[in-house]
C-alpha positions, 0 to 999 in steps of 0.5 A, a space after each residue: 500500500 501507500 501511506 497516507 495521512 489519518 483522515 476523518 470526513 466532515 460534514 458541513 458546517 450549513 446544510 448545502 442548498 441543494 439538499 434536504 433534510 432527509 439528505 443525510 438520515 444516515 449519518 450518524 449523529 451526534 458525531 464522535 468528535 472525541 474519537 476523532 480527535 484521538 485518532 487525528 491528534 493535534 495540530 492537524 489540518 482542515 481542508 475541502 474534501 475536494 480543494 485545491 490551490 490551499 484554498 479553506 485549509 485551516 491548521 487546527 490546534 485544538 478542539 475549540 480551535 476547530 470548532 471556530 474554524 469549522 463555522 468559517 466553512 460553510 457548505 463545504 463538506 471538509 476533512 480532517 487530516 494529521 499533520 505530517 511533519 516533513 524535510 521534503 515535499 513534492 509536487 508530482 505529475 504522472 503522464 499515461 501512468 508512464 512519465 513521472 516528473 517529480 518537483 520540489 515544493 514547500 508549501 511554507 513558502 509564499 505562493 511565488 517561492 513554493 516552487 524554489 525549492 531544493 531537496 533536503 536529502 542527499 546521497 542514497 537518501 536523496 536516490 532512495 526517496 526519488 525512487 519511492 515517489 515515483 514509484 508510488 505515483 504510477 501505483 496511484 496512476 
């Protein structure tokens, strides 16, 4: 398999306009906001189930400081994910599930330097980290 990071779904904050109040019957209620927060852990990060750009992503510190953020969110339905603290990030595109091209990225930077980056690792480590990626691109392609 490929690792990723723990990950809840959450609902909405307000009911989408295009739905009804039977639309959601089977969810379960109240949600387990507990569990979830046990299995996530603190700081983690709130985001669209289907985002992109950094657009709406909240890092959470605590409970109450998801709930605040949460209110922001509207109708988009958002996850919840755990942090993953990293030395190296990439941006990966995969063409035919065949070409692989591998980019550095940080997304701590501001958005006109997130691409002016260089890989951390060096040696085997940096050779060994390259291969991993591109090999988990075309199992996900």
């Amino acid at each position: 398999g490929i690792p990723v990071p723990k990950t809840v779904l959450l609902p909405s904050n307000a009911r989408p306009d295009n739905t009804s109040e039977t639309s959601f019957r089977n969810l379960k209620a109240p949600l387990d906001w507990e569990y979830m927060f046990n299995y996530i852990g603190f700081p983690a990060y709130m985001k669209p189930h289907d985002g992109g750009g950094w657009k709406n992503v909240y890092r959470v510190e605590n409970a109450d400081d998801l709930f605040a953020k949460h209110e922001e969110t509207g109708q988009l339905v958002m996850m919840l994910q755990e942090e993953i603290v990293f030395d190296d990030y990439f941006r990966v595109y995969c063409l035919g599930q065949k070409y692989v091209h591998i980019m550095p990225y940080d997304p701590r930077k501001p958005f006109h330097e997130r691409y002016v980056s260089d890989i951390k690792a060096t040696g085997d480590d940096r050779k060994k980290l390259l291969k991993t990626v591109h090999d988990y691109t075309l199992k996900l392609n």
